[in-house]
C-alpha positions in Angstrom: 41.6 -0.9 1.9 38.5 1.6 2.1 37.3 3.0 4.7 34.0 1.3 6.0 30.8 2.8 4.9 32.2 5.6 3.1 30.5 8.4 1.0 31.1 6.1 -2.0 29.8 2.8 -0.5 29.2 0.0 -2.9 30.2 2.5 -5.5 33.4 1.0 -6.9 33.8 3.1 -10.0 33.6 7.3 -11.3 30.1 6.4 -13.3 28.6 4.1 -10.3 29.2 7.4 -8.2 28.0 10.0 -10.0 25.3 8.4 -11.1 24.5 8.4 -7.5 25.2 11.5 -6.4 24.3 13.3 -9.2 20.9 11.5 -10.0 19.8 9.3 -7.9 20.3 9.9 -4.5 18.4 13.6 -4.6 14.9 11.2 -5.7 12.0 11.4 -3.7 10.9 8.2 -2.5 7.6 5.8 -3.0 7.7 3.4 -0.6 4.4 1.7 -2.0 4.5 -1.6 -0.3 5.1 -1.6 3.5 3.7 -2.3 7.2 4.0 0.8 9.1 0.6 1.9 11.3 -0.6 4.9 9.8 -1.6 6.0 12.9 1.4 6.7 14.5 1.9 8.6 11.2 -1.2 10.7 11.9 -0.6 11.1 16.0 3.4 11.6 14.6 4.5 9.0 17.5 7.6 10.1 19.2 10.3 7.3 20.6 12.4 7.5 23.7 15.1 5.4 22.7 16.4 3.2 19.8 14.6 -0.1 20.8 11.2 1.7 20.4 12.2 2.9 16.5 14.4 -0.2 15.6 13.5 -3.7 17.7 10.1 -3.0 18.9 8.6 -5.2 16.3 11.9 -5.8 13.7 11.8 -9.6 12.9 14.5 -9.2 10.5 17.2 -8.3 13.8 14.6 -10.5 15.6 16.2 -13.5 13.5 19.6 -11.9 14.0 19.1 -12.4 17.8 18.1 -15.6 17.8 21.0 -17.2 15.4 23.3 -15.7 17.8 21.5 -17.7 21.1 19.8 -14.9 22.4 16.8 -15.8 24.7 13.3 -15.0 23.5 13.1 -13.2 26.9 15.7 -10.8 25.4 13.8 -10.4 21.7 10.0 -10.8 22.4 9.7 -11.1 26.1 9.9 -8.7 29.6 13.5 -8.0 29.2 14.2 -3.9 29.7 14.4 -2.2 26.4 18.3 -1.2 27.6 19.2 -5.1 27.7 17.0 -6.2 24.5 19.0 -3.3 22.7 22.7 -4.7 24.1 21.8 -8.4 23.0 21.3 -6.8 19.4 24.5 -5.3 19.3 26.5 -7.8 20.4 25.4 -9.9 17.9 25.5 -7.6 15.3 29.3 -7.5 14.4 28.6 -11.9 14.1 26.3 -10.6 10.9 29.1 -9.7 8.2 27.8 -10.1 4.6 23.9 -9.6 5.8 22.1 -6.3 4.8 21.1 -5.6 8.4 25.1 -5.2 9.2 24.5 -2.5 6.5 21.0 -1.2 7.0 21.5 -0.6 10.4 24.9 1.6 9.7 23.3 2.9 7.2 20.3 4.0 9.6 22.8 5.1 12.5 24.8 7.9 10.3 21.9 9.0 8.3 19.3 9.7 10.9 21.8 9.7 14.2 25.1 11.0 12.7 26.8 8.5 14.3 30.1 7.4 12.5 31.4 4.3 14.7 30.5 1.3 14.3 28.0 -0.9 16.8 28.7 -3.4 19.1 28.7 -4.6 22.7 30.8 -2.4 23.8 29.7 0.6 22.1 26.1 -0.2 22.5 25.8 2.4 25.2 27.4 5.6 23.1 24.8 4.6 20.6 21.9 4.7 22.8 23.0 7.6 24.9 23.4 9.5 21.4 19.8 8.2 20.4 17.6 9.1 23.1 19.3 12.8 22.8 18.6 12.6 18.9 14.9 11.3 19.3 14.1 14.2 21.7 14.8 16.9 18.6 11.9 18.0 16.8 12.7 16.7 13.4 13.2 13.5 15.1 9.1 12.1 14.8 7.7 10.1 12.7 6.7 13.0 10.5 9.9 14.7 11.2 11.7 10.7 9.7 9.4 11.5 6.5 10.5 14.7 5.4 14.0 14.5 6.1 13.8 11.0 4.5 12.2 12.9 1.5 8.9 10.6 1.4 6.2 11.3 -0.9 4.2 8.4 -0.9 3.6 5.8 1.6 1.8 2.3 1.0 0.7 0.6 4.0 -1.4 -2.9 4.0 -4.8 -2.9 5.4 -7.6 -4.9 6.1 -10.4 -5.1 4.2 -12.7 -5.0 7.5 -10.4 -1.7 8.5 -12.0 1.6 8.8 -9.3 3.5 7.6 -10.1 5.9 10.3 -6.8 6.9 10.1 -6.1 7.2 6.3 -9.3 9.2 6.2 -7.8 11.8 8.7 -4.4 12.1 7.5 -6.5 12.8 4.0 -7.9 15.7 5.9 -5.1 16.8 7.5 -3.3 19.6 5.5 0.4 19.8 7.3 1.2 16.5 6.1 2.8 16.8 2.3 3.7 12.4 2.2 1.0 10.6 0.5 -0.5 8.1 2.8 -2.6 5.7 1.0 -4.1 2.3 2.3 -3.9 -1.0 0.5 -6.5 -3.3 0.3 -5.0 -7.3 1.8 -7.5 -9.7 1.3 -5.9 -12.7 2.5 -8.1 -13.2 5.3 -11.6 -13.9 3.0 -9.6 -16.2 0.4 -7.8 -18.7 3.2 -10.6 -20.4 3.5 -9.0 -23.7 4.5 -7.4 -21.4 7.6 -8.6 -21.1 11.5 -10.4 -17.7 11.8 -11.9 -17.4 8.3 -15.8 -17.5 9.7 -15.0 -15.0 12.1 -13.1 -12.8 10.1 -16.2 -13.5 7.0 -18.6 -12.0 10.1 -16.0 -8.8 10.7 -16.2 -8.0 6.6 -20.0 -8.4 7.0 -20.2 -5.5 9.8 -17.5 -3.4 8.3 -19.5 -3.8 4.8 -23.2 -3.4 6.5 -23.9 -7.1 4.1 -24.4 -9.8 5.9 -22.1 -12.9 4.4 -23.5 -16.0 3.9 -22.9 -16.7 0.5 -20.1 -16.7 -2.5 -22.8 -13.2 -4.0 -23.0 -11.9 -1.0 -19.1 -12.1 -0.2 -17.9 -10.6 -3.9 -20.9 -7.8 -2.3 -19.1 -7.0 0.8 -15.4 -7.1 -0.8 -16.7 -4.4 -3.3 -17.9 -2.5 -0.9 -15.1 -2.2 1.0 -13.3 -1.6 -2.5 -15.3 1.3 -2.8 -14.3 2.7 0.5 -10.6 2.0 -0.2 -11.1 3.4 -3.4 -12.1 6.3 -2.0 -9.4 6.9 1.0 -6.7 6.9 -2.1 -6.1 3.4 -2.3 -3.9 2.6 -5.7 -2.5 -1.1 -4.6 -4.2 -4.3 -3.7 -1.3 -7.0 -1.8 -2.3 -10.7 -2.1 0.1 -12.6 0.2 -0.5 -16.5 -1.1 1.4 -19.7 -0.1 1.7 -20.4 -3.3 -0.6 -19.7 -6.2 -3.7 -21.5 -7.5 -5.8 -22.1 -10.2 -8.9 -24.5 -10.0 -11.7 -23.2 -12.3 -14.8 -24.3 -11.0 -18.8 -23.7 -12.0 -19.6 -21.4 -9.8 -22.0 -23.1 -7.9 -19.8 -25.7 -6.9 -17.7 -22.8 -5.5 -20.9 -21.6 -3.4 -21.5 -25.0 -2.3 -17.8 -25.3 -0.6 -18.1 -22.1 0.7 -21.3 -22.8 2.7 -19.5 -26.0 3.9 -16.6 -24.4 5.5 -19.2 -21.7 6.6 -21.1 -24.7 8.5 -17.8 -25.7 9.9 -16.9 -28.7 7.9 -13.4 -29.0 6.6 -12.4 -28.0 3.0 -9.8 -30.4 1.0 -7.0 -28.8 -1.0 -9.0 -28.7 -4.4 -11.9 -27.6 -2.9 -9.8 -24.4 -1.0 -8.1 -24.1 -4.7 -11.1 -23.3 -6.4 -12.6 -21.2 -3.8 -9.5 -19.0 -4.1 -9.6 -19.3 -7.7 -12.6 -17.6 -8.1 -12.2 -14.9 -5.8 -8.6 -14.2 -7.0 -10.4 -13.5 -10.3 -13.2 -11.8 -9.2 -10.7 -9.5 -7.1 -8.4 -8.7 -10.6 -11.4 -7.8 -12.7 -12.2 -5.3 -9.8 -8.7 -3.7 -9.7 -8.7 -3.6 -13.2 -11.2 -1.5 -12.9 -10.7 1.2 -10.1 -6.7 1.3 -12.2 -5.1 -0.4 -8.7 -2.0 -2.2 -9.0 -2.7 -6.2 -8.4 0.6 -7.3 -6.1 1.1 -10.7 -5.5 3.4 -12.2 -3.1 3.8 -16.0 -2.7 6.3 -18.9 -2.1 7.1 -17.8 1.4 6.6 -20.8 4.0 4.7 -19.5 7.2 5.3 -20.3 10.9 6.9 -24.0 10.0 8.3 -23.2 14.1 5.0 -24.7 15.1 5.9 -24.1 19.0 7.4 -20.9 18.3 3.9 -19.9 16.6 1.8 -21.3 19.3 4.2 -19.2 21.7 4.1 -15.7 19.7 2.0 -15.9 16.4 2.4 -15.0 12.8 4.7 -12.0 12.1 7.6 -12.8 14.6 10.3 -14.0 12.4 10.2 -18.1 12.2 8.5 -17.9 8.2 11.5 -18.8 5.1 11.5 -19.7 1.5 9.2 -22.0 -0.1 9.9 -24.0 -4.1 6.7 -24.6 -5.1 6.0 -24.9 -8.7 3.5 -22.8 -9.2 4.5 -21.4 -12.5 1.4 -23.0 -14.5 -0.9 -21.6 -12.3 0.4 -18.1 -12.1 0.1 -18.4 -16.2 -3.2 -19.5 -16.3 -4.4 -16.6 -13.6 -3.2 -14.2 -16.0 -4.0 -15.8 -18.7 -7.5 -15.9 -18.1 -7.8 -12.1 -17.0 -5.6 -10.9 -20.5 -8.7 -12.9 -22.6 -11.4 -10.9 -21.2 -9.0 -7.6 -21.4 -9.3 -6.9 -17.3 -5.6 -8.1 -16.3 -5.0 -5.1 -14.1 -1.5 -3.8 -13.2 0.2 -7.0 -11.7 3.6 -6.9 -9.8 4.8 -10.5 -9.3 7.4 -11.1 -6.1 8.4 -15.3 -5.7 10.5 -15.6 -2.1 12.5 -17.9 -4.5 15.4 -16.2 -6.4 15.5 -19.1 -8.2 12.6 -17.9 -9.8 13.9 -14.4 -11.4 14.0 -15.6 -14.9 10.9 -17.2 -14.6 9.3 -14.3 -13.5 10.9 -12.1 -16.3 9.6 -13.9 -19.0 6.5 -14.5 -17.6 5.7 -10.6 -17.1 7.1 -10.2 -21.1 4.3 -12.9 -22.1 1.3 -10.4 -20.7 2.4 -6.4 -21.7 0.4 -4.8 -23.8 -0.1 -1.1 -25.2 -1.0 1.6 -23.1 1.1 1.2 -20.0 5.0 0.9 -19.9 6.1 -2.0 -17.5 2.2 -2.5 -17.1 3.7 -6.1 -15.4 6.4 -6.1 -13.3 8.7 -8.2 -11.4 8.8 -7.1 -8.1 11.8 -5.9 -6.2 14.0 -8.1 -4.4 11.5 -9.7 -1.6 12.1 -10.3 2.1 15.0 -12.4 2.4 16.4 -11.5 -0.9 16.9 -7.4 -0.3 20.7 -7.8 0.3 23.4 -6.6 -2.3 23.5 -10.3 -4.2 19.6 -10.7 -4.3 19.1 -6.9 -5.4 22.2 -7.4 -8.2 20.7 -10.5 -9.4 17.0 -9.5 -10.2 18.2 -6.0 -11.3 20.1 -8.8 -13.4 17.8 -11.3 -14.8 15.3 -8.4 -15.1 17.6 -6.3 -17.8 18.1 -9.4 -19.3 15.4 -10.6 -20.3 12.6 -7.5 -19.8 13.3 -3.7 -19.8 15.2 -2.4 -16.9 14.5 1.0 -17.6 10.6 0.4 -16.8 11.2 -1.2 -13.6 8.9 0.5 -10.4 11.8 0.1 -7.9 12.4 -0.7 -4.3 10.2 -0.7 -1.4 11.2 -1.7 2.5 7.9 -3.7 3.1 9.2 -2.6 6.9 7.6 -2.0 9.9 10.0 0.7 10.8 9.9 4.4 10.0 14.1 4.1 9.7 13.6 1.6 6.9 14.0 4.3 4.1 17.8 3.8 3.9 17.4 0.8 2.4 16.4 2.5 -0.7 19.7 4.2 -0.7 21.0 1.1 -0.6 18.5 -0.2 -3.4 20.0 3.1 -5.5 24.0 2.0 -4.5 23.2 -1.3 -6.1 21.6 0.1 -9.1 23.9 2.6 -9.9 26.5 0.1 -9.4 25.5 -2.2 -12.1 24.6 0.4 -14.7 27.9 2.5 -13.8 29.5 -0.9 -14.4 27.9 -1.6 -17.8 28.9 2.2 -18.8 32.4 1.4 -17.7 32.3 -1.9 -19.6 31.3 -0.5 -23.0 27.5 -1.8 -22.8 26.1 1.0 -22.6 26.6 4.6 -23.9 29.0 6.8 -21.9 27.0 10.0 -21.3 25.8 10.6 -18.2 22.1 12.5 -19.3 20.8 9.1 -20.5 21.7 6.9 -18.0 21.1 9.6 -15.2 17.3 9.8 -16.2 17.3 5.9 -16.6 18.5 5.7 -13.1 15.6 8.7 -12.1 12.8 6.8 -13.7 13.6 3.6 -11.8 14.5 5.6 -7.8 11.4 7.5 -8.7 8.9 8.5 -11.9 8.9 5.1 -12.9 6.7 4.4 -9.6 5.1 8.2 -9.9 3.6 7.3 -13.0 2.6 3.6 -12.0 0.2 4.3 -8.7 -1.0 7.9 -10.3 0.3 10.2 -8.2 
């Protein structure tokens, strides 16, 4: 039997690890999709203890809690830090077979150098040993960065957002990670949503035009597109239910507009082909400043509806969706390939059982000019475990060209997220050492070690121009 976690971890043959230790484990990392606050990159927060840096606002152990019976007091409520951290581990040794069992191991020997394992009854070694560790220097969030080997960081940002703190992190010369804003419009487009007057009123003030209008609203959006561009943005994130596409004249898509302005409620085909039309105008705009279009749909928010009266979005109650959208996602790119302005476009469906679909769909829009100009996006949300990463690392070499592929990201809140890109690298190295061993693919290592580089790192380097 092996020894839990060891240096060769998921690594079961001589190629899988050398490929690892030799090539891709010394990569820098792009972490180009994730939900840290760039302030507390730019004040370089400090934590006091390990439920600041890993439960303070975790959903995925949040989840873990509650499928063990935890009370919300202990996950989201007043409970003491001290207690909200012992409910964790004592469910964590119930989680065999989930990433987090991993992730968090993962995170206790890398960044804690602590070799045991967590549970209840070790829950207070561990915390003893992390409010010792969190006091040393290298310990902030700057100090996570370099020792993680960060170079870029993507997080997701209003459009309203004043980047206050992109702009001084731009300015601020100790700080060798790339920090760059991207621009999440989801508030303008969800129309049909509670909140989407008000938050039209906020882009009118962040944008100095006043919104009352479909020209008026493509006005402040560019503006603030401007302003992104300018702060280093490279990605835009569209996080959609699932994705339309209801061409309509243009001033029927002014007229609806005006009517949910008034306050009168939108039906489904009429939010459609507002969304429509300002998915489009959005893509022709990316296209343009060279961003990278990301699109995330197929995730089912807040169906808890108590729960999300309770707490809100963002607290761990969303899960898969299986809507066939597949027509409409053609059409959408379709539609931007005719008129030549189909920007960079990474495609991520919370359904695995949509990998294939995705790969093919990618293959039907590349063109000259940009290698892996589309992409399938890494393993999403509730797929990043070892059998989700394996089987679009999978479906992608079969049917597109692995060696083009932009890589992992750890769309985390937490600044201790970055081993799950060693984890990402594990499962790649894996499945190309495997295919070495196999015969289906040559045997020296100089090929398939830059193979492996391109995807941990230049493939990524190249894609958001850095």
């Amino acid at each position: 039997m092996k020894a839990f976690m060891d240096r060769d971890f998921l690594l079961t043959t001589p190629t899988a690890q050398r490929l690892y230790h030799d090539y891709a484990e010394k990569m820098p990392i792009i972490d180009y999709h994730c939900h840290v606050d760039p302030r507390e990159i730019f004040e370089d927060r400090r934590f006091e203890n390990i439920y600041q840096v890993w439960l303070e606002g975790d959903h995925y152990k949040w989840r873990v809690m509650r499928s063990n019976g935890v009370d919300e007091r202990y996950i989201t409520g007043d409970a003491p830090e001290r207690e909200k951290f012992q409910k964790f581990a004592e469910a964590l040794p119930r989680a065999i077979g989930n990433p987090m069992y991993h992730w968090c191991h993962l995170e206790l020997r890398t960044y804690f150098g602590y070799e045991g394992v967590l549970n209840g009854e070790t829950a207070q070694e561990v915390w003893d040993l992390s409010v010792k560790k969190l006091a040393e220097p290298d310990m902030s969030v700057r100090g996570i960065l370099r020792q993680s080997n960060v170079a870029m960081v993507g997080t997701t940002d209003d459009p309203a957002s004043d980047l206050a703190w992109h702009k001084r992190l731009a300015e601020d010369g100790s700080i060798s990670t790339v920090v760059a804003p991207s621009f999440r419009p989801d508030k303008a487009l969800n129309i049909e949503k509670s909140g989407w007057a008000d938050f039209l009123a906020e882009l009118g003030r962040s944008s100095g035009v006043e919104v009352k209008d479909l020209d008026s609203l493509e006005a402040a959006l560019d503006q603030r597109m401007k302003v992104f561009d300018e702060a280093g943005c490279r990605a835009a994130d569209h996080g959609l239910d699932y994705v339309p596409f209801r061409p309509m004249e243009r001033a029927q898509v002014d007229a609806v507009m005006k009517k949910a302005l008034d306050g009168q409620p939108v039906t489904m085909e009429e939010a459609e082909g507002f969304k429509t039309e300002l998915l489009l105008f959005c893509a022709r705009r990316y296209h343009g400043m060279e961003w990278a279009m990301q699109v995330h749909y197929n995730c089912m928010r807040n169906p808890n509806s108590a729960m999300f009266a309770r707490l809100g979005p963002d607290s761990g109650f969303d899960c898969m969706n299986n809507v066939n959208c597949a027509g409409s996602l053609y059409a959408l790119l379709d539609a931007l390939y005719r008129e030549g302005l189909l920007p960079r476009t990474i495609l991520y469906s919370l359904n695995p059982g949509e990998n294939e679909l995705l790969d093919t769909m990618i293959g039907a829009f590349q063109g000259p000019g940009i290698p892996g100009k589309l992409q399938h996006g890494s393993a999403w949300w509730f797929n990043d475990n070892k059998t989700g990463m394996k089987d679009q690392l999978t479906s992608l070499a079969n049917l597109s060209l692995l060696g083009n592929f932009i890589g992992m990201l750890t769309d985390s809140r937490s600044f201790l997220s970055y081993t799950r890109h060693a984890y990402f690298r594990r499962i790649l190295c894996e499945l190309v050492g495997g295919w070495m061993e196999n015969g289906e693919y040559p045997a020296g290592l100089d090929q398939a070690g830059a193979l492996v580089e391109d995807i941990c790192y230049h493939n990524a380097k190249r894609y958001f121009r850095l």
